[in-house]
C-alpha positions, 0 to 999 in steps of 0.5 A, a space after each residue: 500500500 502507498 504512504 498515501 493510502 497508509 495516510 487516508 487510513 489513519 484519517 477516516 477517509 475511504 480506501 480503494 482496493 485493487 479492482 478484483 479479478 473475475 478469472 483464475 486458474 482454479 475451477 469452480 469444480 476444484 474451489 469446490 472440491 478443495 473446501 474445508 474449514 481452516 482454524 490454524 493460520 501462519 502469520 503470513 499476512 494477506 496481501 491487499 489483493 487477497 483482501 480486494 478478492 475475499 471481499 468482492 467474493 462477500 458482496 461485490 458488485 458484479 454488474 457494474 450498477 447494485 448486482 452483487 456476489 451473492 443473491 439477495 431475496 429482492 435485491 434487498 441487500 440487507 448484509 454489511 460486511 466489516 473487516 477486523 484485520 490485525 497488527 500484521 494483517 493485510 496488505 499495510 493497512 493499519 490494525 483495526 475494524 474497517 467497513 466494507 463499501 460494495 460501490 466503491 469497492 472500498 474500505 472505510 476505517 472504523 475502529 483503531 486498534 488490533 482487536 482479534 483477541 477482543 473479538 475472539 474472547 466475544 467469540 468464546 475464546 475460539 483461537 482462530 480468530 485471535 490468530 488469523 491476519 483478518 476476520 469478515 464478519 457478516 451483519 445484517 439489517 433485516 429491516 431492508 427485507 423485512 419492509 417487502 418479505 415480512 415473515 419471510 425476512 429471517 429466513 431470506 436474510 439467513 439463507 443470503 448470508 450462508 451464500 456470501 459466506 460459501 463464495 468466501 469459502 470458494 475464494 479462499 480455496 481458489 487463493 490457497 488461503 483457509 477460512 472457517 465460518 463461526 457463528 458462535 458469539 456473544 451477540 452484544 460483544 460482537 456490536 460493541 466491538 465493531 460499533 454497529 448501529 441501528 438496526 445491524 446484527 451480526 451473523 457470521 465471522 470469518 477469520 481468513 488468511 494462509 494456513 499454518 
């Protein structure tokens, strides 16, 4: 990353991310094939190609106008997606909570500070967290469905969330990078943490980087 992104990330302004590629040399079939769940991580950091990648995989925009990664019931697009990343991280990017801007394909710094081991401690002590370079954790307002599915919401909002986490899964291996889905977590812990506001809950982590 220049000295001048270095820069922007220590005023609050957004940053831009390589743009994402949309072609590999790993097959759907082999990304599939090759999935697992990873829970021990070196302490290789992520480049900020990798980042742009796993987070385009999330809820990137693939249309070029609103369309993203993963299906959204009405295209409602009711998931935010935060990175946690570490003191060694990704790509230089200083340690801290960062929100992830699909339009822009972008981060916006939020929180200052490593907080893995803060994060993990909300997520009962799960070690992968504390020790991966960075964590994507899924929010979801439901109310952005909720105003056109009603009592369909939850079920609509869940099943999109279980999509974008999968393409993380499949980037992950189409990168030789590991992740693992948590879903066990101090709810109230988690919103603290990451500041989350208004109606946003959180679903899912994903720490994320090259396996140990």
């Amino acid at each position: 990353m220049s000295a001048e992104n270095l820069a922007s990330a220590s005023d609050s302004t957004v940053i831009k991310l390589p743009q994402p590629k949309i072609s590999g040399e790993v097959s759907v079939e082999a990304a599939i094939a090759h999935r697992r769940s990873e829970r021990t991580f070196s302490d290789r950091p992520l480049s900020i190609e990798e980042l742009s990648q796993l987070l385009w995989s999330l809820q990137g925009i693939t249309d070029g106008k609103r369309l993203r990664a993963a299906p959204s019931a009405g295209a409602t697009f009711p998931l935010e997606i935060f990175a946690v990343i570490g003191g060694f991280g990704a790509g230089g990017f200083p340690a801290g909570v960062y929100s992830y801007l699909p339009p822009e394909h972008s981060l916006k710094p939020r929180v200052s500070g490593d907080l893995r081991q803060r994060l993990a401690d909300a997520a009962i002590g799960q070690r992968a967290i504390a020790t991966a370079p960075v964590s994507l954790v899924i929010a979801a307002d439901y109310e952005r469905t909720r105003l056109r599915y009603r009592n369909r919401t939850e079920r609509y909002v869940h099943m999109e969330a279980g999509h974008a986490a999968q393409n993380v899964y499949l980037q992950a291996a189409a990168l030789g990078l590991g992740t693992v889905a948590v879903g066990a977590f101090d709810d109230s812990g988690v919103k603290e943490l990451l500041a989350l506001t208004g109606n946003l809950q959180p679903l899912y982590i994903l720490p994320a980087g090259h396996p140990a």
